[in-house]
C-alpha angles and dihedrals in degrees: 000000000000115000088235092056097052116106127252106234101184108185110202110218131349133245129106094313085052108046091035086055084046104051092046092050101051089049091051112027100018087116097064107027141055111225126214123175120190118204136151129210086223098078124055138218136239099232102178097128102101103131116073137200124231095266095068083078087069096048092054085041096061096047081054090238115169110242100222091044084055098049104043087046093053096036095243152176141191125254124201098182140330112259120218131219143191101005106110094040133352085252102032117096129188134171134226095209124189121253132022126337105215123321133293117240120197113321090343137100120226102254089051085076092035087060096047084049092054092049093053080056099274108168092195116123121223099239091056079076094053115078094199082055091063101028089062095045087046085048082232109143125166129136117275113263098201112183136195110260100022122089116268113269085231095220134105131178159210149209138253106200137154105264090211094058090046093061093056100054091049079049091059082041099054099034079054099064104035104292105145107215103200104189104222144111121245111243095168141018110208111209120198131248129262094015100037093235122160103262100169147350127216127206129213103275090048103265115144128213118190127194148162102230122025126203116210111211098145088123121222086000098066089201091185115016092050112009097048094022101033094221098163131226130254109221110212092172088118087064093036114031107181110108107170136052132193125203141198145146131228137184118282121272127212120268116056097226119201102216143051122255118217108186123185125234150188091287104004138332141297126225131224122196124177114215125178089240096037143333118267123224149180154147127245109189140140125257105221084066106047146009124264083237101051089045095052081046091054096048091047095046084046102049126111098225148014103307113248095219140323135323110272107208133217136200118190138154113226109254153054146245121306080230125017100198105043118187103315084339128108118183115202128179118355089004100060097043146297123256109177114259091248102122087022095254103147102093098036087054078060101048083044099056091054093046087058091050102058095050094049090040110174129249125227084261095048091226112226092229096058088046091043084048102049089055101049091052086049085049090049089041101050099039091056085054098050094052094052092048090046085061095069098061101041092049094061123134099197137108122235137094093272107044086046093058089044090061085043092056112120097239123215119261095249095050085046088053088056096047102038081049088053099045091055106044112346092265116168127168133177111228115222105306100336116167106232107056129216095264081053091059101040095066093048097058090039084046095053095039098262098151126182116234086226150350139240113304089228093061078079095076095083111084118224095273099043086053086051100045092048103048082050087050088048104044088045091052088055089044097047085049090054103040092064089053118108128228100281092231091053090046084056100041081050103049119007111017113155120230101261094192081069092046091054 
């Protein structure tokens, strides 16, 4: 390939969206694209996606990062689920835990027969069949060894990181292989004549940087994607009413705990994520229930160790572009839109939007099907989301002002079909690719309270003593798998522990 016929990828702003834009395109398209990516010290990040969900595995994975490397570089954890509480009740506490919850059997999933077993009088709960359930409550974490012949340890995982720290290390990994970091802040976006496509954009001082294909990653501002190309913005503040966040670190707290806590409070929710260096926290809630200084009072008074600063705060508005790639313009992260961080979504919504742009890689013509296409997948994609974290507040089960006009909400149609499908018989069915599968949401509604009134008719094949036989099975085989884990900490003193001395 000629210099002259390679493509002009120009990345707007850094981060983890940026770097992690730049580092998979260099990987994937390296070949036949030049890679620029414009972003200035002057403006911050937000930097509040710390929690991750299982697929980032495959995104590392793909880079062919080494997992230990990655996690020692960025002070992380693992993470096997992000435990809730406080949501059903101010005292009740679940877990939605990574991996699979019991075994199948036939046509069956496995809570069909968990259900039928409940309702012979069963006190079992569901998470003693999930392994990630009762690694996380026993603080054991290491990665699952699943061998041929032995039955599958049923759990997957995730990672907690500094963000911060993780876009660093995609920054070594792009700048290795050709990415050109230019350190400047956009003043202007230059459109082009006729159709209105980006053609340039200049930084202050003057300099101008021209491309083919620009990849919006400014954050809120949507430099490119809204304020040059005017996408809109779909406000989705009436389903998910929480509007400000507040951050802040504090020192780490034994034990090392491998999962998230989300834990409900007076207006919204607060975060708790274990790092190797420190814990990170914050609280999500809504403005029109309570102050910004009662909140920050509320975090600090809620927090496991000394704060390591002072509360940062966030303001946002629920939702995302009318249109996500926008002419020979693609938004990710901020730019393309905010979900709360309540499932830890943010970075795989990332991950997400350039995986969909590689497959659906432009032309020189930008043809109009690929773009019409990729939206419609971000629009799938985003709206699943958005109905599974809506469950969680209008299943609540808490007094207060805010928790009573969240039940209230008016839910869309295709959030009201689930539930009315789970409340009669347990049905749950994953729709296309969407991201929460139906084990994710099984342990939400069971979580919150949400109880069918029965279960399959097949799981009554089973007489009395098979049932009983096959939940013991199943509980010993959880048991057996968590019993051979080691203590998280020690996995991570073992394998992956960041150097502290750099961390002070």
């Amino acid at each position: 390939m000629t210099e002259a016929s390679r493509r002009n990828i120009v990345i707007i702003g850094g981060g983890t969206a940026g770097w992690m834009a730049a580092a998979a395109l260099a990987r994937f398209a390296g070949p036949i694209a030049s890679i620029t990516l414009i972003e200035s010290d002057e403006i911050g990040t937000v930097g509040v996606g710390e929690a991750t969900i299982p697929q980032l595995k495959l995104f590392n994975a793909g880079l062919g990062i080494d997992e230990p490397d990655f996690v020692r570089a960025t002070q992380g954890s693992f993470k096997l689920g992000i435990e809730f509480a406080g949501w059903g009740a101010p005292d009740q506490r679940y877990i939605h835990a990574f991996g699979a919850v019991g075994r199948g059997m036939g046509l069956l999933p496995f809570h069909h027969y968990w259900l039928r077993h409940r309702a012979a009088g069963g006190s079992e709960s569901l998470w003693a069949f999930s392994a990630a359930a009762q690694a996380a409550a026993a603080n054991r974490f290491a990665p699952p060894n699943d061998q041929p012949g032995r039955l599958p340890s049923g759990y997957d995982y995730a990672f907690h990181f500094d963000a911060g720290l993780y876009a660093a290390y995609l920054r070594r990994y792009a700048e290795a292989r050709g990415v050109v970091r230019i350190e400047g802040r956009v003043d202007h976006v230059a459109l082009r004549s006729g159709d209105g496509f980006v053609e340039s954009v200049t930084l202050a001082g003057g300099r101008n940087v021209a491309g083919d294909l620009f990849v919006d990653c400014s954050g809120f501002r949507g430099l490119v994607i809204e304020q040059a190309l005017a996408a809109g913005y779909e406000d989705w503040s009436h389903l998910l009413p929480c509007n400000r966040a507040l951050a802040v670190p504090c020192a780490r707290a034994a034990p090392l705990t491998p999962f998230t806590r989300a834990t409900a409070r007076e207006a919204g929710w607060q975060w708790r994520i274990p790092l190797q260096h420190r814990t990170g926290n914050g609280y999500v809630y809504c403005s029109d229930f309570v102050s910004d200084d009662h909140a920050a009072a509320t975090l600090l008074a809620n927090l496991d160790g000394v704060p390591l600063g002072d509360p940062r705060p966030l303001r946002f508005t629920t939702g995302k572009r009318r249109a996500v790639w926008v002419k020979n313009c693609v938004a990710l992260g901020l730019a393309a839109g905010f979900m709360e961080p309540l499932e830890s979504t943010s970075i795989h919504l990332v991950q997400a939007g350039i995986a969909r742009l590689l497959h659906l890689f432009p032309s020189r013509g930008f043809d109009a099907a690929d773009i019409a296409e990729f939206n419609r997948q971000t629009d799938f994609e985003w709206t699943a989301i958005r109905d599974f974290l809506m469950l969680h507040y209008h299943a609540n089960g808490r007094d207060g002002a805010f928790w009573a006009a969240c039940r209230d909400m008016a839910i869309p149609d295709s959030l009201a079909h689930k539930l009315a499908l789970f409340r009669a018989n347990g049905r749950l069915f994953r729709d296309h690719e969407e991201l929460f599968t139906e084990v994710g949401w099984l342990q939400v509604l069971i979580g919150q309270g949400v109880m069918p009134a029965g279960y399959h008719p097949l799981a009554d094949q089973l007489s009395p003593r098979e049932l009983a036989e096959f939940m013991t099975l199943s509980q010993r085989h959880v048991d057996q798998v968590v019993g051979r884990l080691p203590d998280h900490a020690a996995f991570i003193a073992a394998h992956c522990a960041a150097d502290q001395r750099v961390a002070a």
